[in-house]
C-alpha positions as CSV (number, residue, x, y, z in Angstrom):
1,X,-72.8,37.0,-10.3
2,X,-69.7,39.0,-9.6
3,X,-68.0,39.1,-6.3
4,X,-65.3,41.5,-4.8
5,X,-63.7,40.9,-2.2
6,X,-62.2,43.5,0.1
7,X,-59.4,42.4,2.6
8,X,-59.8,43.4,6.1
9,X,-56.8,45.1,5.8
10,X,-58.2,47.6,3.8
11,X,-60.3,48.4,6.1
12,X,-57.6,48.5,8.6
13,X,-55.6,50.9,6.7
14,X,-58.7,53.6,6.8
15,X,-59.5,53.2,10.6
16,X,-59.3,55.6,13.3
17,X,-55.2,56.7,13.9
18,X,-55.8,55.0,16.9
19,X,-56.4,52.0,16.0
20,X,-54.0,52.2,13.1
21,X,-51.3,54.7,14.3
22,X,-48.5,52.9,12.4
23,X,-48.1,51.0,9.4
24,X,-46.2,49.7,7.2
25,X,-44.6,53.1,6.0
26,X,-44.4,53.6,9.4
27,X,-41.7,50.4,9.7
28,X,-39.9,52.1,6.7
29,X,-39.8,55.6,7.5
30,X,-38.2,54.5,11.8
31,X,-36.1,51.5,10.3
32,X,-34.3,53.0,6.6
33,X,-33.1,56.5,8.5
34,X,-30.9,54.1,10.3
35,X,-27.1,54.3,9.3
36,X,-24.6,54.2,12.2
37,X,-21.8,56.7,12.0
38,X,-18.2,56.2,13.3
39,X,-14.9,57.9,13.2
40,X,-13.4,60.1,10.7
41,X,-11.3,57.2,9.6
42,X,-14.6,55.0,9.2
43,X,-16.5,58.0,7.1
44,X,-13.4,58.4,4.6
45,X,-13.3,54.7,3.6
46,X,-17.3,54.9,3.2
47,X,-17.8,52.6,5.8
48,X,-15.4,49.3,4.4
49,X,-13.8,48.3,7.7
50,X,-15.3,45.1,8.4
51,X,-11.8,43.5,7.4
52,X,-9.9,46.0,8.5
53,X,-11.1,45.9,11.9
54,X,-9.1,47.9,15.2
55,X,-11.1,51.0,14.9
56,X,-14.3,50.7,17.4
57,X,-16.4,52.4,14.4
58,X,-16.2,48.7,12.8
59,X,-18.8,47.8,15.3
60,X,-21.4,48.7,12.7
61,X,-19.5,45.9,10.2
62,X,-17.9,43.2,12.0
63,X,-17.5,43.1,15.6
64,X,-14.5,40.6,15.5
65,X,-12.4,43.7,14.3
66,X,-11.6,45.1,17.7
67,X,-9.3,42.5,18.4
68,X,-7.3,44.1,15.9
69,X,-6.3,46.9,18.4
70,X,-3.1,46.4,20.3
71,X,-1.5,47.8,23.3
72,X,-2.5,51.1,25.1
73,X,-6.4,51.5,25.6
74,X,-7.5,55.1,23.6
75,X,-10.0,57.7,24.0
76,X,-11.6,59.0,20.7
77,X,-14.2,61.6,20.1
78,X,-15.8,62.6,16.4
79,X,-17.7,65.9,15.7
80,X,-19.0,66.7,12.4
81,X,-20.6,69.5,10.4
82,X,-23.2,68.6,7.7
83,X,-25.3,70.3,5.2
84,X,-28.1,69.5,2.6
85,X,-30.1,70.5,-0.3
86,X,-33.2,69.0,-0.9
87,X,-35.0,69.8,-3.9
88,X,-38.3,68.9,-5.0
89,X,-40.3,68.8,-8.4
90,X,-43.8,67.8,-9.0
91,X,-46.1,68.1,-12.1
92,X,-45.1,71.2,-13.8
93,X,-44.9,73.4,-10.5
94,X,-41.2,75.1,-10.1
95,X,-38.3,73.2,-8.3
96,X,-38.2,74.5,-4.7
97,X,-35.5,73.9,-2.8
98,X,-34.5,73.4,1.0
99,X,-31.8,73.3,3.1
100,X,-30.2,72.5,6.4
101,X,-27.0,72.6,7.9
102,X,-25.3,71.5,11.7
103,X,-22.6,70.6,14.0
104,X,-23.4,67.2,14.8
105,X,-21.8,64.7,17.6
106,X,-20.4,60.9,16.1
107,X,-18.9,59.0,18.3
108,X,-17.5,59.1,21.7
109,X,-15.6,55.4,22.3
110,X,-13.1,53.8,24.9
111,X,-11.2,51.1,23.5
112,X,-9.5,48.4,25.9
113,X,-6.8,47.0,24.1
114,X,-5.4,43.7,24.3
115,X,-2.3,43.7,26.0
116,X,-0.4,42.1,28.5
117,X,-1.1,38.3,26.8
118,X,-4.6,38.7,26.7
119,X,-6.9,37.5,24.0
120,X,-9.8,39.5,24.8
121,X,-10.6,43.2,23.6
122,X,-13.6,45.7,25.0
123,X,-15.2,48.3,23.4
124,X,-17.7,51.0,24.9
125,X,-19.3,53.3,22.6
126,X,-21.8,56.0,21.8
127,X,-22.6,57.0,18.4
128,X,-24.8,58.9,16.4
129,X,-27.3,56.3,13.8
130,X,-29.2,58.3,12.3
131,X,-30.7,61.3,12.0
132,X,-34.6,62.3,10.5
133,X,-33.5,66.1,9.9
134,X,-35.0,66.8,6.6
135,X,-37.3,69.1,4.9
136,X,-39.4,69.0,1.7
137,X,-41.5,71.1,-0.2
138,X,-43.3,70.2,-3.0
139,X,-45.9,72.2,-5.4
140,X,-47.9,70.9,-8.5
141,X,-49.2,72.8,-11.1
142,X,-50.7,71.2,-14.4
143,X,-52.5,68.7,-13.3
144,X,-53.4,66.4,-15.9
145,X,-56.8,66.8,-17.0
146,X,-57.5,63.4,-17.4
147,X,-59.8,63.1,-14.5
148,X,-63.1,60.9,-14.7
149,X,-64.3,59.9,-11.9
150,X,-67.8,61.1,-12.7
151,X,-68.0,58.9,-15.4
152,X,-67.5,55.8,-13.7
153,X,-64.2,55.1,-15.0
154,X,-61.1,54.6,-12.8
155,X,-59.6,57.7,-12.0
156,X,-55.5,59.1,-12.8
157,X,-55.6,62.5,-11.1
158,X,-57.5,62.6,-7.8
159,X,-58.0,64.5,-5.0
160,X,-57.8,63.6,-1.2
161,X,-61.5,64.2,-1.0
162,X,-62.0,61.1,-3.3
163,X,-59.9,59.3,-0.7
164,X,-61.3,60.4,2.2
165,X,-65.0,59.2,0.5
166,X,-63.3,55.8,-0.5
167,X,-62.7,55.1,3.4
168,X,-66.0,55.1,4.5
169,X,-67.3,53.2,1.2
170,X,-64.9,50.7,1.6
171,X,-65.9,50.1,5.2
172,X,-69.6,50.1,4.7
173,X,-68.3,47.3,2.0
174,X,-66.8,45.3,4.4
175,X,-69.7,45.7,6.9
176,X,-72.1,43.6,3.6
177,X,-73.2,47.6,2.9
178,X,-73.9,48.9,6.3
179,X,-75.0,52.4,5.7
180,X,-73.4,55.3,7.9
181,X,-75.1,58.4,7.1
182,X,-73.7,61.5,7.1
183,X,-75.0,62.9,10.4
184,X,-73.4,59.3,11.9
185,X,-69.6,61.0,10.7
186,X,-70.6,64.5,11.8
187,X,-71.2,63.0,15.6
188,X,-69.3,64.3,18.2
189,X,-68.8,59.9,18.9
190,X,-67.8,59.6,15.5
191,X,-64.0,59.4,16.5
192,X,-64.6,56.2,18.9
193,X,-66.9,54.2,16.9
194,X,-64.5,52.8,14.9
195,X,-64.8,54.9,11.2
196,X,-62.1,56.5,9.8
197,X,-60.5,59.3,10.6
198,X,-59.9,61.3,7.6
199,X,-63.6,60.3,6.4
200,X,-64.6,61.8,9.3
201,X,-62.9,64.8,8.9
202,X,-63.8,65.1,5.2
203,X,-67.8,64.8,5.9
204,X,-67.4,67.2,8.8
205,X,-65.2,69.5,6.4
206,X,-67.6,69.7,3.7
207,X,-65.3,67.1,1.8
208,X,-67.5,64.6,0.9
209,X,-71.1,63.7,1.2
210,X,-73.4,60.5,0.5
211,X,-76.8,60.8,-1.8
212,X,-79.3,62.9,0.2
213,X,-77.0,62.3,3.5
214,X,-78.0,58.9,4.0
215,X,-75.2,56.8,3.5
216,X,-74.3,55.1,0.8
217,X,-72.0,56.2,-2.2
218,X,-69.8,58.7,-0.3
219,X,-68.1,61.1,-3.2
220,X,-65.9,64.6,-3.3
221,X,-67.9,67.6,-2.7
222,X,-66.2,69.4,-4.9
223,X,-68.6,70.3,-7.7
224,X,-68.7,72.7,-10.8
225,X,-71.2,74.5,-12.0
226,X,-72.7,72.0,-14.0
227,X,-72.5,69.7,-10.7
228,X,-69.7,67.2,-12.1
229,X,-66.5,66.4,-10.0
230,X,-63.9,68.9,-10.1
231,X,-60.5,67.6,-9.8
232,X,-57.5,69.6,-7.9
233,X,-56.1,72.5,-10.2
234,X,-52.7,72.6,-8.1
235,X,-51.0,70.6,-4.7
236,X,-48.7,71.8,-2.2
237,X,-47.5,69.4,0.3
238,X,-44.9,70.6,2.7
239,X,-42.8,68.1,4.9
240,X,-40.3,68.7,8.2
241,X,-38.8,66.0,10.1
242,X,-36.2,66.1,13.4
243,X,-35.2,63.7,15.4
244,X,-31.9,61.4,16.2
245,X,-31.0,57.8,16.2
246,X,-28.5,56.9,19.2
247,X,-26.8,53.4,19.9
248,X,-24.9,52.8,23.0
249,X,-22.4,50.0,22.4
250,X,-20.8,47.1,24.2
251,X,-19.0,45.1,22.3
252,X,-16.3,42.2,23.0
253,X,-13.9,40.3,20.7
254,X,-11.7,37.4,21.5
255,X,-8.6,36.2,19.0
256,X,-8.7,32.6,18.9
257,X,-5.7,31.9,16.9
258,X,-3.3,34.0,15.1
259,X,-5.6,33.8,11.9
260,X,-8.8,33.4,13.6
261,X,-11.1,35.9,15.5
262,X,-14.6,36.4,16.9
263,X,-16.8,39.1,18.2
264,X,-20.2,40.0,19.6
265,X,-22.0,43.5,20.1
266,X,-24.8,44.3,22.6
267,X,-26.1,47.6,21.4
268,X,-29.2,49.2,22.6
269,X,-30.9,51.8,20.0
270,X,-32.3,55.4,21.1
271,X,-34.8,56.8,18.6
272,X,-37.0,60.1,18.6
273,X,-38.7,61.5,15.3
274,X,-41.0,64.6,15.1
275,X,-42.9,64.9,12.4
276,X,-45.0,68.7,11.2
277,X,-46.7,68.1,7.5
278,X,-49.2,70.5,5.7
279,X,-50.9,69.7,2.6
280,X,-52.6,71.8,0.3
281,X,-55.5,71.2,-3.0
282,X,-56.8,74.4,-4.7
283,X,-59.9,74.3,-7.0
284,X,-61.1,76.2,-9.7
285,X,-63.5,78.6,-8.1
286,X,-61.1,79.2,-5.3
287,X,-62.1,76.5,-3.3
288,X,-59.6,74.7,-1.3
289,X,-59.2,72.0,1.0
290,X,-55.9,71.5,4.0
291,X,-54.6,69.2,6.2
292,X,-52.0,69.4,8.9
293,X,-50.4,66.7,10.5
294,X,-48.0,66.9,13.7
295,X,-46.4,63.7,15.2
296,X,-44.1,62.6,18.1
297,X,-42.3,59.3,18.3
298,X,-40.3,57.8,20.6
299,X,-38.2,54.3,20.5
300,X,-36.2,51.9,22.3
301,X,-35.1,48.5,22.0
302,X,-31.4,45.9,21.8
303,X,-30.2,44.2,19.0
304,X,-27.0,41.4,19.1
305,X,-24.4,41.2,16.5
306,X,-21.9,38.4,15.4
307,X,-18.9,38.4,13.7
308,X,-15.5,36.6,12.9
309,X,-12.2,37.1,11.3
310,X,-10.3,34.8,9.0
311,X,-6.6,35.6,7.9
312,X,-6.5,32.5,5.3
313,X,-2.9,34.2,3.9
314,X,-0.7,36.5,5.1
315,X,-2.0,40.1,4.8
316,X,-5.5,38.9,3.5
317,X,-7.9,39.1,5.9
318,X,-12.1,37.4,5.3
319,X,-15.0,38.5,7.7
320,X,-18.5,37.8,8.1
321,X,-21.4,39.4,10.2
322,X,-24.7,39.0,11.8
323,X,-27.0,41.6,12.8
324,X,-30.3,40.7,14.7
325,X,-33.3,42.7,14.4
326,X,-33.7,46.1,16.9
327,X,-36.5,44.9,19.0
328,X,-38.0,47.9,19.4
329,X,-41.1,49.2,21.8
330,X,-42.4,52.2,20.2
331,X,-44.5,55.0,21.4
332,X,-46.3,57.3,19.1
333,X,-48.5,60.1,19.3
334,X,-50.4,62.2,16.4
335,X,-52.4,65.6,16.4
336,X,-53.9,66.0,12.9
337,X,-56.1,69.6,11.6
338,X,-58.4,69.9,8.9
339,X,-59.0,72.7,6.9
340,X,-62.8,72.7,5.9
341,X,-63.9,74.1,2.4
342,X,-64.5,77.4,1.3
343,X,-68.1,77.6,1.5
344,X,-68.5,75.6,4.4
345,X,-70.5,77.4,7.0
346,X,-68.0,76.9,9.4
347,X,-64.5,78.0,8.9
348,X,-63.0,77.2,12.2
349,X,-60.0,74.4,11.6
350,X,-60.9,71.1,12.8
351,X,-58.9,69.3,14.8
352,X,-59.0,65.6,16.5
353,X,-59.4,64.1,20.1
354,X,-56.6,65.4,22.7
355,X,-54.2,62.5,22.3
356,X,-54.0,59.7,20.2
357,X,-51.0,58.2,21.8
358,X,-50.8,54.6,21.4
359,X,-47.3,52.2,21.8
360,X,-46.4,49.3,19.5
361,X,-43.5,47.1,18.9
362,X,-41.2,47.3,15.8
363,X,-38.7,44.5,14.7
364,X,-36.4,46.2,12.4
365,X,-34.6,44.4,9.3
366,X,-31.9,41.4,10.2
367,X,-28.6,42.2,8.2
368,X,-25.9,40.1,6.6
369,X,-22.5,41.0,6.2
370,X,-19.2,39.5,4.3
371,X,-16.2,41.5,3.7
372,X,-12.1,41.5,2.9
373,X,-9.4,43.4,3.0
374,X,-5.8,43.1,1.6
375,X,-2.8,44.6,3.6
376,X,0.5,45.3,1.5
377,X,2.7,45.4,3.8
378,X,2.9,49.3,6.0
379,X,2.2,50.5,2.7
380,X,-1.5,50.3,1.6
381,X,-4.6,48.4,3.1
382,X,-7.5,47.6,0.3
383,X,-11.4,46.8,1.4
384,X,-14.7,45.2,0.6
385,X,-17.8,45.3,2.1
386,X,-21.4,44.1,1.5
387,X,-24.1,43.7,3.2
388,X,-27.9,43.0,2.8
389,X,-30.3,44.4,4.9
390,X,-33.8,42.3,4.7
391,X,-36.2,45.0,4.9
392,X,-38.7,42.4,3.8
393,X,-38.3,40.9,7.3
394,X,-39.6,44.3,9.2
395,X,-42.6,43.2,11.2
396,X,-45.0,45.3,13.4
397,X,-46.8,43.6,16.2
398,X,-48.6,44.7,19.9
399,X,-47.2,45.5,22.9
400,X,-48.9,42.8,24.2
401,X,-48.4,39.8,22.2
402,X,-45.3,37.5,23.0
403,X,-45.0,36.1,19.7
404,X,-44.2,38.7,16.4
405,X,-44.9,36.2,14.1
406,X,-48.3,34.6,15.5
407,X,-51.5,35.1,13.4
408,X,-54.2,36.9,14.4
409,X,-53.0,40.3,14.7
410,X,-53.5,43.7,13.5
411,X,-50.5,44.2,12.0
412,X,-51.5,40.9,9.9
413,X,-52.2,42.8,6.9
414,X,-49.3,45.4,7.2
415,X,-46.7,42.9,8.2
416,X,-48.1,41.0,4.7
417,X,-47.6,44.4,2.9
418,X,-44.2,44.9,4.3
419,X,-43.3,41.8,2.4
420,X,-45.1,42.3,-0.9
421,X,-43.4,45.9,-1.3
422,X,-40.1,46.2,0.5
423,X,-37.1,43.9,-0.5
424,X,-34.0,43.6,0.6
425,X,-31.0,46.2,0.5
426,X,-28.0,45.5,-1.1
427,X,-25.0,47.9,0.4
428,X,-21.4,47.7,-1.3
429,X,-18.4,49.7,0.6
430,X,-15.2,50.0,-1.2
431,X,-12.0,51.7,0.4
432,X,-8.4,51.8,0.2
433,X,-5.8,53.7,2.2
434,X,-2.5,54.8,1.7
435,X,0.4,55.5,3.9
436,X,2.3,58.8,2.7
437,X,5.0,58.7,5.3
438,X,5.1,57.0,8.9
439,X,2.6,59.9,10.4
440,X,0.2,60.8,7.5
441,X,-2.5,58.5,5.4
442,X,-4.8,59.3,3.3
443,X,-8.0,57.4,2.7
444,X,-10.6,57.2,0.0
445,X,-14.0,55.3,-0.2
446,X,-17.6,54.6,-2.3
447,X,-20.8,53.5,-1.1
448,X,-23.8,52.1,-3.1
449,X,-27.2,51.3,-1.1
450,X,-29.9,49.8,-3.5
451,X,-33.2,50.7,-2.8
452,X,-35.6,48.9,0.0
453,X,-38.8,49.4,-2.5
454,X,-39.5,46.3,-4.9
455,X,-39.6,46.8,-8.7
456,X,-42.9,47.2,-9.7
457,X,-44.4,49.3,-6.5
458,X,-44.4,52.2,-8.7
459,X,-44.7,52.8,-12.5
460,X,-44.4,56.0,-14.9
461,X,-44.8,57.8,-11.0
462,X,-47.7,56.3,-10.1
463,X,-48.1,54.0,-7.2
464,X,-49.6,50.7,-9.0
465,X,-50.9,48.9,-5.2
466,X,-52.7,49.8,-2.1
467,X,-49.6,51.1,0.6
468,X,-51.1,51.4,3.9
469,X,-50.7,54.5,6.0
470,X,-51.4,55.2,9.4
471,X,-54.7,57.4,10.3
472,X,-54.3,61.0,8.9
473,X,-50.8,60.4,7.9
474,X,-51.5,60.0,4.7
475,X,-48.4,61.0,3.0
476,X,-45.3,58.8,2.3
477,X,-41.8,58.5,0.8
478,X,-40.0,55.7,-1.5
479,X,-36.4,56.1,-0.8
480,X,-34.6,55.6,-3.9
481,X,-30.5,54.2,-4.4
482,X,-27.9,56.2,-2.8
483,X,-24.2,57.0,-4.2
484,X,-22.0,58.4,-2.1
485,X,-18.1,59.5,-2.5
486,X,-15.5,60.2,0.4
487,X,-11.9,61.1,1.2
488,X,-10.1,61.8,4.4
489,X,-6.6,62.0,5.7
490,X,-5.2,60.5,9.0
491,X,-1.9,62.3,10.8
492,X,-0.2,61.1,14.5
493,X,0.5,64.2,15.8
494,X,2.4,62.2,18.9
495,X,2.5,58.5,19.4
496,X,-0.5,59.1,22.3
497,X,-2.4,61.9,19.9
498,X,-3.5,61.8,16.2
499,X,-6.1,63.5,14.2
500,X,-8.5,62.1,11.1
501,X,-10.6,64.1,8.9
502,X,-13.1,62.9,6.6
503,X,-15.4,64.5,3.6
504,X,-18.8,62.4,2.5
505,X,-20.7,63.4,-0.3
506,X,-23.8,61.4,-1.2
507,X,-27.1,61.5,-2.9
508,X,-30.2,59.8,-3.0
509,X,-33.6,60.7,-5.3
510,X,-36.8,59.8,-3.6
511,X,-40.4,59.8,-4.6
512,X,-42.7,61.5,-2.3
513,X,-46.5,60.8,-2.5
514,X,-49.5,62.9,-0.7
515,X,-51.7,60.1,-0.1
516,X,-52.0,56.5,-1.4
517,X,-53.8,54.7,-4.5
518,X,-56.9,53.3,-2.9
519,X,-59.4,51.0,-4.8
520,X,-62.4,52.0,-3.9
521,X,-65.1,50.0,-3.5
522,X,-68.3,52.5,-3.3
523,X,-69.6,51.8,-7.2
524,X,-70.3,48.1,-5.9
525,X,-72.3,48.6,-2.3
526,X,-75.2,47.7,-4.0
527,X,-74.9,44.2,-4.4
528,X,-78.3,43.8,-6.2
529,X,-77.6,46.1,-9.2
530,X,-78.2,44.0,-12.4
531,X,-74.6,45.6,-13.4
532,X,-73.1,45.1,-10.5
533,X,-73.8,41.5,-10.5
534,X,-72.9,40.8,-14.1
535,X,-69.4,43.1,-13.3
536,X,-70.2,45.9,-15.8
537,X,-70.3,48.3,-12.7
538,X,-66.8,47.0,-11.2
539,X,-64.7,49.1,-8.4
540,X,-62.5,52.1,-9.1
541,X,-59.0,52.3,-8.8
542,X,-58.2,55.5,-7.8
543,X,-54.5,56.3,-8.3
544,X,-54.0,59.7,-6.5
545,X,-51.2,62.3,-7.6
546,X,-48.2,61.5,-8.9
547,X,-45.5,61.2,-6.9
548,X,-42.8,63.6,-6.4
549,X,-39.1,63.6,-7.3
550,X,-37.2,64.5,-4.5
551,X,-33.7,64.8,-4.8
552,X,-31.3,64.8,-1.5
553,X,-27.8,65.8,-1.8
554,X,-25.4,66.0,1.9
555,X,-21.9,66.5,2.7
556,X,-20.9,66.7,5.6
557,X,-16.9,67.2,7.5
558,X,-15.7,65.4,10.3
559,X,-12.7,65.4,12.7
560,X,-11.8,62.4,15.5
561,X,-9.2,63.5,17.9
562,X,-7.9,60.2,19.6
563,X,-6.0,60.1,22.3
564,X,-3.8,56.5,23.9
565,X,-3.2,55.6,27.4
C-alpha cells in the first residue's frame, strides 16, 4: 500500500488569514525592502564607509567609524528625489510599464565630536530604511495549452480555481478524508471553523465544487462544453505597495588606542506597508474569475550593532561589524474581495469578515560585516565593504511565546520554509574618492546584492516547491541580484558649511508569481481505491502560472547641507 503524507504545514498554509496572516513571504517581503540610507557622501560611494568611518551614515556599516570625527559637533540634513520604472512581462502579453517619482527625506543627524581629550564620540540620527513604494502590472496572453488536469496528470498551466479546490482537498486529507460538503463552505460560520479562506471564497463564488456537493474531490468549475476543465485563456495581476521604513539611531564609539576603535548602535526600526492587489483569469466563453486584496501593516522593534576599527599600518584602516536581528512586533490587518463567476446567480462581490487583524513577532536576518579602506595621504581614500545578510535566519513566532526558537509553534512550518528557500545575501560596496583641490571631492561607488532566494526554488519560471502565503494573499515576489552605479561630488562652502551631492542608479529583475505551486492531494482522499493503494493514482503537482519578469530600474538625486558648531 502507498502512503502520502501531508505536512501540517500544508494545511497551515491554506487556513483561514486569520490564523495564517503571515508567512514566510511575509518575512521576505517586511525584512528585504530594508536598506538604510545616509548622506549624499554615503549614496556616492554606494554605501563603502565602514572603513572610512566619521560620517554618521556609517552607522548602517560599522559603528566604530564615528570616532573618526573630530572637533566641532555638526548638523546635517539629506533630501532626495527618486524615480522608477518598473516594467513587467508575462507569457506573451505586452510589456507594461509603471512609474513613480518623489522628494523623499534621508537623514537628519547631530554628530558630537570628540574634542577636548575625549575618547568618546555620540551620534543621534534619523534616517529613511526603506521604502515599499512600488507598482506592478502584469498581463498574460498565450497561455500554454498544455493543461491536463482532467486527465489525471500533473498540471503546468493552472488556474486559481484549481488552487482554491486543492485547499480544501488537502485539508480533508489531513483530517484521514473528512468530508466538507459544499453547503459546509457556503455557511455564513464557514470563516471561523477553521477552512480556508480562498476555498471558501471559491465554493461561494462558483469556483469550485465537490461530486454532487457532498464533499469529496473539490475541482475548478470552469467547464467547456463538452464538460472538461478549461484552463485560463489570459492573467492580469496588478500590484501597489506604499509604506516607509524609519530607524532612529543612537549610537556611541570610543577610540581605544590610536590604531584601535570600537562602537555600538541602539537603533529602533519604524515600519508601515500598505498593500492594494487585483488579479484577473479570463476564460473562453467570457467567463471570468477576480480577486482583490487590500492590506495594512504596521511594525516596531530594536536591533544592537557592534563594530571596531583597526589601523594595522599607517593610512590602512580594517573593520568589522555585527548586526542583531530587528525584533520586531508586527501588526497586520487584511480585507480580501472575490469576484464570483459569470454565471453565478449572484453577482454581488464577495468580501470577508470586518477585520482580520491579528499581531505577530518578526526577527529579521542577523548581518555580518568586514571592510577596509586605504588613505593616500589628503589625496585619495579607497574602500571595501561586504557584508552578508542571513536571510535564512528570519523566523516568525507569536506574540505570546518568549522563546522564537521553541517548538511547537505555528510558524513551525514557515520558519522550516524560511530556511529551505531563502539563503544568505552577499553585498559588496566599492568606493573611492578623490580630492580635486582643498574644497572639492568627487566620489564614485558600485554595489552588488546577490539574491536572498536559493538556487533551485525556481526553474525555466516555474516555482519547483510549495511557498507558503498568508490567507488570500496569494501572490508573491522573488527579488532577484541588484547592480547599482553612483557618483557624487563634495564642496566646503565655508569651514562651518559644505554641500554633497550624490547620483544612484540601480536595478534589480524580479519574478513575480499570482499564486503558489500547490501539490494537491484530492486524487488520493480515497484511501481504499485499489489504484490509490498500489500508487497508480498518486497526487498532482499543480505548478500554477509562470512567473513574471519584473524589471526595476531607480535613480534617485540627493543633497546633504551640513553645517559645524
Amino acid at each position: 500500500m502507498t502512503q502520502y503524507k501531508i505536512l501540517t504545514g500544508l494545511a497551515l498554509m491554506l487556513c483561514p488569514l486569520t490564523l495564517a496572516a503571515q508567512s514566510e513571504t511575509t518575512a521576505l517581503q517586511l525584512t528585504h525592502a530594508y536598506e538604510p540610507q545616509g548622506s549624499a557622501r554615503y549614496a556616492a560611494l554606494s554605501g563603502a564607509m565602514g572603513a572610512i568611518g566619521s560620517d554618521p551614515a556609517s552607522i548602517a556599516r560599522n559603528p566604530a567609524g564615528i570616532s573618526l570625527f573630530s572637533g566641532a559637533n555638526r548638523l546635517s540634513l539629506t533630501y532626495g528625489y527618486d524615480w522608477s520604472v518598473n516594467k513587467g512581462s508575462w507569457y506573451g502579453g505586452s510589456e507594461s510599464k509603471m512609474e513613480n517619482s518623489a522628494f523623499r527625506f534621508k537623514e537628519l543627524y547631530y554628530q558630537m565630536g570628540a574634542k577636548g581629550g575625549s575618547n568618546f564620540s555620540v551620534v543621534l540620527a534619523a534616517r529613511n530604511a526603506g521604502r515599499f513604494d512600488r507598482s506592478f502590472s502584469g498581463y498574460a496572453s498565450g497561455i500554454a495549452a498544455n493543461y491536463r488536469r482532467s486527465e489525471g496528470t500533473s498540471s503546468f498551466d493552472n488556474s486559481l480555481a484549481d488552487y482554491a479546490a486543492a485547499g480544501v482537498n488537502n485539508l480533508q486529507y489531513d483530517q484521514n478524508g473528512q468530508l466538507i460538503p459544499d453547503a459546509t463552505l457556503a455557511s455564513r460560520n464557514a470563516f471561523s471553523n477553521g477552512y480556508p479562506w480562498l476555498s471558501i471564497f471559491g465554493a461561494q463564488a462558483g469556483w469550485i465544487k465537490s461530486p454532487n456537493g457532498r464533499g469529496g474531490l473539490y475541482s475548478n468549475n470552469y467547464l467547456d462544453g463538452s464538460g472538461r476543465i478549461m484552463r485560463p485563456s489570459a492573467a492580469y495581476l496588478t500590484l501597489h505597495e506604499t509604506g516607509a521604513i524609519t530607524d532612529y539611531d543612537l549610537a556611541v564609539a570610543l577610540r581605544a588606542t590610536e590604531t584601535l576603535r570600537f562602537g555600538a548602535s541602539f537603533t529602533y526600526t519604524d515600519m508601515s506597508y500598505n498593500l492594494s492587489s487585483s488579479y484577473r483569469e479570463d476564460f473562453e466563453g467570457g467567463d471570468y474569475l477576480g480577486l482583490q486584496n487590500r492590506v495594512s501593516i504596521t511594525s516596531g522593534g530594536f536591533r544592537v550593532g557592534l563594530g571596531l576599527l583597526y589601523e594595522p599600518l599607517d593610512g590602512l584602516r580594517i573593520g568589522a561589524s555585527l548586526y542583531t536581528p530587528s525584533f520586531m512586533y508586527t501588526n497586520i490587518d487584511a480585507s480580501p474581495t472575490v469576484t464570483p463567476r459569470k454565471d453565478d446567480r449572484n453577482q454581488t462581490p464577495l468580501v470577508g469578515p470586518a477585520s482580520a487583524a491579528t499581531a505577530f513577532r518578526l526577527h529579521t536576518p542577523w548581518r555580518l560585516g568586514a571592510s577596509a579602506a586605504y588613505i593616500i595621504g589628503h589625496r585619495a581614500i579607497l574602500s571595501a565593504d561586504y557584508e552578508c545578510a542571513f536571510y535564512g535566519s528570519m523566523r516568525l513566532g507569536e506574540t505570546g511565546r518568549s522563546d522564537m526558537w521553541d517548538t511547537g509553534s505555528r510558524y513551525d512550518a514557515d520558519n522550516e520554509r524560511i530556511a529551505a528557500h531563502y539563503t544568505g545575501v552577499h553585498t559588496l560596496r566599492l568606493g573611492a574618492e578623490l580630492m580635486a583641490t582643498q574644497r572639492l571631492a568627487l566620489r564614485v561607488g558600485y554595489r552588488y546584492s546577490s539574491s536572498p532566494v536559493k538556487s533551485g526554488v525556481v526553474s525555466e519560471g516555474y516555482a519547483q516547491g510549495e511557498v507558503f502565503v498568508p490567507g488570500t494573499q496569494v501572490h508573491y515576489t522573488l527579488p532577484g541580484a541588484l547592480n547599482s552605479f553612483s557618483l557624487g561630488a563634495g564642496y566646503r562652502i565655508t569651514p562651518d558649511l559644505s554641500l554633497d551631492l550624490a547620483f544612484v542608479s540601480q536595478q534589480r529583475t524580479n519574478q513575480v508569481f499570482a499564486f503558489p505551486f500547490v501539490r494537491d492531494y484530492g486524487p488520493v482522499l480515497n484511501r481504499r481505491d485499489p489504484d490509490v493503494q498500489s500508487g497508480k493514482v498518486q497526487p498532482e503537482n499543480l505548478l500554477g502560472l509562470k512567473g513574471a519578469q519584473e524589471s526595476l530600474r531607480q535613480q534617485e538625486v540627493l543633497l546633504s547641507l551640513t553645517y559645524r558648531f
